[in-house]
C-alpha positions in Angstrom: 25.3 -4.3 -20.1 24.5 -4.8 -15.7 23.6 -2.0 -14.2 23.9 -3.5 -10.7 23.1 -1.5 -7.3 23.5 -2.9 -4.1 23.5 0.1 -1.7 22.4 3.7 -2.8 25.3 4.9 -2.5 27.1 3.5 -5.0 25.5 5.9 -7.8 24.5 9.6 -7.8 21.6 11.6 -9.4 22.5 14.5 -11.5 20.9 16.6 -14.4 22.3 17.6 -18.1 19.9 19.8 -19.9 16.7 18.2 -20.3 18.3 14.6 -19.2 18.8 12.8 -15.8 22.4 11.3 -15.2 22.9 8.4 -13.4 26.5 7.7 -12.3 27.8 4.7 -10.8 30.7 4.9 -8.7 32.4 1.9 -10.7 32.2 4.5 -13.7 29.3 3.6 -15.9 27.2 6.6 -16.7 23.4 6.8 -18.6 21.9 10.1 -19.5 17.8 9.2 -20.0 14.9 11.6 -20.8 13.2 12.5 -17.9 9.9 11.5 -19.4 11.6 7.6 -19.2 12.9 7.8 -15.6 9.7 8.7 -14.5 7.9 5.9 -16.2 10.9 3.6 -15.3 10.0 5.1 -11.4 6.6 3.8 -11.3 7.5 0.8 -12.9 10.1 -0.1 -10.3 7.7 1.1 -7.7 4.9 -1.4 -9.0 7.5 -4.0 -9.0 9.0 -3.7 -5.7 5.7 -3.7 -4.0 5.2 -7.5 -5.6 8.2 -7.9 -4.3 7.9 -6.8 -0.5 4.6 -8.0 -0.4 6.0 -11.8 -1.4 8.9 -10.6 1.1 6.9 -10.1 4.3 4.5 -13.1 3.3 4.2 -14.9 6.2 3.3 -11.8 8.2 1.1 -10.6 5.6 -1.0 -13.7 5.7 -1.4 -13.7 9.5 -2.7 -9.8 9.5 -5.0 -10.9 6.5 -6.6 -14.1 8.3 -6.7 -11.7 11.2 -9.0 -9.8 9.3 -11.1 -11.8 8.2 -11.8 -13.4 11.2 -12.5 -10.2 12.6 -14.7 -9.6 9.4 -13.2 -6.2 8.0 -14.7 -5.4 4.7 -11.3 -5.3 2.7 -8.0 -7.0 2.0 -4.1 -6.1 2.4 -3.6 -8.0 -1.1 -5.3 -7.9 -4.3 -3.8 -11.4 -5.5 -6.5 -13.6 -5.3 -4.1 -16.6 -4.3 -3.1 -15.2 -1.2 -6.7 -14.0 -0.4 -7.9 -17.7 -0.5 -4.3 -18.9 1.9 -5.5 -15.9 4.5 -9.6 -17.4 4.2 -7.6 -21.0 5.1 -5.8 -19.9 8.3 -8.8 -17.6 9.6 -10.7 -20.8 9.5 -8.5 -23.7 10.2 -5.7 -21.9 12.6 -6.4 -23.4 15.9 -5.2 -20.5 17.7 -6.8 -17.6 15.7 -9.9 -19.6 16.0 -9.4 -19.7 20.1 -8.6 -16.3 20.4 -11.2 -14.7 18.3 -14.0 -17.9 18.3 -16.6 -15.7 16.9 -15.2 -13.4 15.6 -15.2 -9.9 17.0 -18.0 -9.2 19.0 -18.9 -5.4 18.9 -21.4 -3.0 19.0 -20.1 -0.4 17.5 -22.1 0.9 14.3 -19.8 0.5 10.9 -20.6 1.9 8.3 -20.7 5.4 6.2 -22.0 8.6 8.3 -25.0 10.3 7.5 -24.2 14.1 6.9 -27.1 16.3 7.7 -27.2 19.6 5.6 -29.5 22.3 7.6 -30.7 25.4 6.0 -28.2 28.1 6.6 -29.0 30.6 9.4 -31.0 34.0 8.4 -29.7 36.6 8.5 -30.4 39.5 10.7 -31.4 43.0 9.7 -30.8 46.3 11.3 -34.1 47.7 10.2 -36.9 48.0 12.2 
């Protein structure tokens, strides 16, 4: 059995007891414990992600080489594949390398802040 979706809505969310109903407006109905919906949720989250991030590609390669050229510390992606593709372009894209030949010169600190505790203040007393 399809269970096919093309626009949201085209089914509706609903509750039986300790179930969740979905119901498709071409009639198909499945009650599932909630306990597998949300498991089947973060599933279809995880999956999605792969699949905007393969989605928006191009884009995602150009902010990524950005970065590195700029020398940020961390990555959009954690596939190692498109980490190396990004490393390419910051290094052989003729006009990222004109724009930013160095780098990005700054003198601003980065880095983690150093917190400084002080003793708290004494407190005063009304004797004399």
């Amino acid at each position: 059995m399809e269970f096919i979706i093309s626009q949201l809505d085209e089914i509706r969310v609903g509750t039986d007891g300790k179930r969740v109903v979905l119901q498709s407006s071409k009639g198909t109905t499945m009650k599932v414990p909630w306990q597998v919906v949300e498991t089947l949720c973060k599933a279809m989250i995880a999956k999605s992600k792969q699949i905007e991030e393969m989605a928006n590609l191009d884009r995602l390669l150009a902010d990524q080489a950005m970065m590195f050229r700029s020398g940020a510390p961390f990555g959009l992606s954690n596939r190692r594949d498109i980490l190396k593709e990004a490393a390419h372009i910051a290094q052989h894209d003729d006009k990222l390398r004109k724009y930013m030949p160095g780098g990005v010169k700054s003198t601003a600190l980065v880095g983690t802040p150093t917190v400084i505790k002080h003793d708290p203040p004494k407190e005063v007393s009304d004797e004399l």
